[in-house]
N, C-alpha and C positions, 0 to 999 in steps of 0.2 A: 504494500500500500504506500509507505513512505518513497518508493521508487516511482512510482506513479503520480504523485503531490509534486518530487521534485521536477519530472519531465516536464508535467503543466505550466509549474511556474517557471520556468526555464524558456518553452513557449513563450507564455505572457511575458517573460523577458525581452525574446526576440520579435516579437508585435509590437512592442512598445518601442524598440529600438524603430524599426520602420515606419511607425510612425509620426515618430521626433523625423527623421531624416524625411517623409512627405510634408511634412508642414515646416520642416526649413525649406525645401526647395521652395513650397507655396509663400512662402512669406518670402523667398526674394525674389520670385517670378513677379509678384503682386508691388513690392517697391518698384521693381523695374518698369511697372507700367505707369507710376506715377510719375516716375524720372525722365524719362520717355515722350510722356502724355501718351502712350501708347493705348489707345481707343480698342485697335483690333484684337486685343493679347486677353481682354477682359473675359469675353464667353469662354477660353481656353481655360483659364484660372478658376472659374467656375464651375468647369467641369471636373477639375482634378480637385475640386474639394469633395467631391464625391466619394475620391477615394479613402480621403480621412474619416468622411463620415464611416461609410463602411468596414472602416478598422476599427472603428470606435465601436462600433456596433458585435463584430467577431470578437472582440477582447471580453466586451462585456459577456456574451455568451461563451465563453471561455472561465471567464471567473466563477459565473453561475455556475458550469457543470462540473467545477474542481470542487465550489463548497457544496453544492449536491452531492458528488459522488466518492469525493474526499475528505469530507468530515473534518478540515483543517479546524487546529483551534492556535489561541496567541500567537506568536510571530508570524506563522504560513498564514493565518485570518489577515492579519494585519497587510502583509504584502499582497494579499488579494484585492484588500478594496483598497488599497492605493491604488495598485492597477487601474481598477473604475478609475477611481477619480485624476488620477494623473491622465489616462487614455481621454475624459469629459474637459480638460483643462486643452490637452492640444488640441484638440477637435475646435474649444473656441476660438483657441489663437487661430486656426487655418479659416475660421465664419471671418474672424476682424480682418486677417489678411485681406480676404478677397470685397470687405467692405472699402478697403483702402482702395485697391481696383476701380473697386464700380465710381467710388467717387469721382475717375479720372473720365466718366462719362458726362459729371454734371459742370465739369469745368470748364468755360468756352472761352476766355482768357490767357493769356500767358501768368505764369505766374508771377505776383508782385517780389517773391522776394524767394533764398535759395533755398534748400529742402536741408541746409543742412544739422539742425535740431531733430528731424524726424530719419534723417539719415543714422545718426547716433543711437535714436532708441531703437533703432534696427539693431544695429549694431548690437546694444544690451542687450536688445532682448533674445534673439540669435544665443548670446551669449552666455542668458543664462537659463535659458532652453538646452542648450549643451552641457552644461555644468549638474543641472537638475537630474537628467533623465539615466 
């Protein structure tokens, strides 16, 4: 049984890894359209948030059917609903990325001044998206 808990979560490991690494590419495809003003890149970046959702969604039903059918209690419990909830946490980073996208539809200006403040929290937040996971 204990061999089976660690394969799961070892899984849930490696989901969680890909999907940190989907929603860093989605979060710097989706700056790039604001740097850009790249119009056409938007419906693209909306599609591959798709795919974060759909991790998010496999993790979850992964976690469900380890504490179903493996009975995990304190620290294996504990690493499970991380799981959720770190898998709910990138899922929104990759919603807000592609909100930053869509924004680059409502803008029909040049911008007044340069990105480089929101350039930065890219930058952090990248960074500690990496650091975290």
């Amino acid at each position: 049984m204990r061999y089976t808990l660690n394969k799961g979560q070892q899984t849930l490991n490696n989901m969680l890894i890909k999907m940190c690494e989907e929603v860093e590419r989605i979060m710097i495809g989706c700056m790039e359209c604001l740097k850009n003003m790249d119009r056409d890149k938007v419906d693209y970046w909306m599609q591959e948030d798709q795919l974060v959702n759909d991790l998010e969604w496999s993790i979850d039903n992964e976690c469900v059917r380890l504490i179903a059918t493996q009975h995990p209690v304190a620290k294996d419990l504990r690493k499970i609903v991380s799981a959720i909830r770190i898998s709910t946490d990138l899922e929104r980073m990759s919603d807000l990325a592609v909100g930053v996208a869509k924004t680059v539809r409502r803008i029909d200006e040049p911008l007044c001044m340069p990105l480089t403040d929101i350039l930065l929290m890219e930058e952090k937040a990248l960074e500690m998206m990496r650091l975290g996971i």
